[in-house]
VOMI-980101 format. One record per residue (C-alpha): residue number from 1; x, y, z; residue in three letters. Coordinates in pm, 1 decimal. Each point is the difference from the previous one (the first is absolute). Example, Ala and Ser with C-alpha at 12.3 -4.5 7.8 and 13.67 -1.06 7.14 Angstrom:
<sites>
pos=1, east=1230.0, north=-450.0, up=780.0, code=ALA
pos=2, east=137.0, north=344.0, up=-66.0, code=SER
</sites>
This chain:
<sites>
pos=1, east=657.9, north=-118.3, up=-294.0, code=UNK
pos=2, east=74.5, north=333.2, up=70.5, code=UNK
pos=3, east=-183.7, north=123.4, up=-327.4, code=UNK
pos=4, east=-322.5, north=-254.4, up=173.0, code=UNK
pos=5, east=96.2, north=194.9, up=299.3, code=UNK
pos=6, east=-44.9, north=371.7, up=-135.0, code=UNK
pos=7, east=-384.3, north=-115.1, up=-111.3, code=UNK
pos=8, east=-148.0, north=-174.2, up=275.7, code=UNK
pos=9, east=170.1, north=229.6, up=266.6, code=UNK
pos=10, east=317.6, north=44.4, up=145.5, code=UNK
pos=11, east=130.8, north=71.4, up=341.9, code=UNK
pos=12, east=-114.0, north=364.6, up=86.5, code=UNK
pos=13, east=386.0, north=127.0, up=47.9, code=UNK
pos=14, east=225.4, north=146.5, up=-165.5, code=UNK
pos=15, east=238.4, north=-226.5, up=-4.9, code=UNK
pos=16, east=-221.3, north=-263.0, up=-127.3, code=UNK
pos=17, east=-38.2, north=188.2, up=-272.1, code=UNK
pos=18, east=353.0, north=78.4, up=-54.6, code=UNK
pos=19, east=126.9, north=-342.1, up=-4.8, code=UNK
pos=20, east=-291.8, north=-140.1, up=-208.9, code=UNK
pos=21, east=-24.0, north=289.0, up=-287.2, code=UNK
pos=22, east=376.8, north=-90.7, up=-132.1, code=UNK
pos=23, east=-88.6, north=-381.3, up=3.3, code=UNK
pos=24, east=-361.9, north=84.5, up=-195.3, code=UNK
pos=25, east=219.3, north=178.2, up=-244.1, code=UNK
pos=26, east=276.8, north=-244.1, up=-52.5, code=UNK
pos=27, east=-269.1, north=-225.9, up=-60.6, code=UNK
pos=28, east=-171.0, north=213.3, up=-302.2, code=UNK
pos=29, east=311.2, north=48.0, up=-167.9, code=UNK
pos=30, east=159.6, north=-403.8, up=54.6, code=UNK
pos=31, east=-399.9, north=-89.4, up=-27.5, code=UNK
pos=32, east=-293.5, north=164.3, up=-99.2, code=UNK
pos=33, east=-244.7, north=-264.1, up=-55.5, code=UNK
pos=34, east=131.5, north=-163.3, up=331.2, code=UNK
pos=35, east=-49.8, north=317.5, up=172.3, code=UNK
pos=36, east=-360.5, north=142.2, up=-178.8, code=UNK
pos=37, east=-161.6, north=-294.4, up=92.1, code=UNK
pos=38, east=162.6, north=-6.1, up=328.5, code=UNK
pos=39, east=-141.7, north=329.6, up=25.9, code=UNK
pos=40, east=-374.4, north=-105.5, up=-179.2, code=UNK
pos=41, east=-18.3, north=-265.9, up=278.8, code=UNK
pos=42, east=58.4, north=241.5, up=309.0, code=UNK
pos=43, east=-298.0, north=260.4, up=-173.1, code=UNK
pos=44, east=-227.2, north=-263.0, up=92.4, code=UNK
pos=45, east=203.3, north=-120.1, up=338.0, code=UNK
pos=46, east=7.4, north=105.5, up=320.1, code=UNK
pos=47, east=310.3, north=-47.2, up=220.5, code=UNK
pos=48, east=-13.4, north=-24.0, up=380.7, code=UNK
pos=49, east=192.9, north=291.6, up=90.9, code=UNK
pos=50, east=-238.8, north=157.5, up=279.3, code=UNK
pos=51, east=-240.7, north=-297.3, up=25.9, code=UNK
pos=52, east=-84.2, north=-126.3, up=336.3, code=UNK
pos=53, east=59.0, north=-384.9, up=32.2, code=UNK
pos=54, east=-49.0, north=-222.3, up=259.9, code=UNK
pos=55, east=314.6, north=-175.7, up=50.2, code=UNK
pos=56, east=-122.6, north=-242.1, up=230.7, code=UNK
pos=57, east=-238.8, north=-145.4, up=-242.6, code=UNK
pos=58, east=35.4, north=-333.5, up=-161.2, code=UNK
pos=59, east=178.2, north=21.2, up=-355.0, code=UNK
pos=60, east=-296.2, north=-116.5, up=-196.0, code=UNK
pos=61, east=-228.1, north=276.4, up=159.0, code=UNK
pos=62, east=250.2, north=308.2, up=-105.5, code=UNK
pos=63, east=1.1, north=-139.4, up=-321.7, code=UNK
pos=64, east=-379.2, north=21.8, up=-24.4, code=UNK
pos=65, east=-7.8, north=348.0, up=140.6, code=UNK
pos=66, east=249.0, north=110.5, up=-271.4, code=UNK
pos=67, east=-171.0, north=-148.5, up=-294.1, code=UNK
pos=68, east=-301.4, north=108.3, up=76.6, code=UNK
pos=69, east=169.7, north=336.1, up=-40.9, code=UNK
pos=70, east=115.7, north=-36.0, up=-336.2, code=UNK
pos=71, east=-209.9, north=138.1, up=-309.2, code=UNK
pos=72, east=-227.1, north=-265.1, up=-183.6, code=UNK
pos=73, east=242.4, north=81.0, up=-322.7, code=UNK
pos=74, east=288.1, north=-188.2, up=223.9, code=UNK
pos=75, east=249.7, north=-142.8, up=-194.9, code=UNK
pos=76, east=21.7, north=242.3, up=-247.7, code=UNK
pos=77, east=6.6, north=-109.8, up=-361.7, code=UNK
pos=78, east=279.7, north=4.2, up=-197.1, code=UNK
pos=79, east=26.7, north=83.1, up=-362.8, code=UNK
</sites>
């Protein structure tokens, strides 16, 4: 996740990064095919760090609003 994380846009702090760089790592050396194609599917992913919402709207609407934000290549394909 945090390797997912790292592609499609982390928290803008520092600490974000700091607590999600070791886990990205860990996960490269315990994973790496886990963790590239965690990492191929956040390229082409957006996450909603920053994105304005509106919480009061029913469930199936925010779910629109976010996929229509994804990239026509959403899912990814796998090897």
């Amino acid at each position: 996740m945090a390797a997912w994380e790292f592609a499609a846009g982390r928290y803008r702090h520092w600490a974000a990064t700091l607590f999600c760089l070791p886990l990205a790592l860990m996960g490269v050396i315990f994973a790496p095919r886990k963790t590239a194609l965690a990492f191929r599917a956040g390229l082409i992913s957006t996450s909603l760090y920053g994105s304005e919402l509106d919480r009061n709207k029913p469930l199936t609407a925010l779910r629109a609003e976010i996929a229509a934000r994804r990239p026509a290549s959403y899912p990814p394909e796998t090897p």
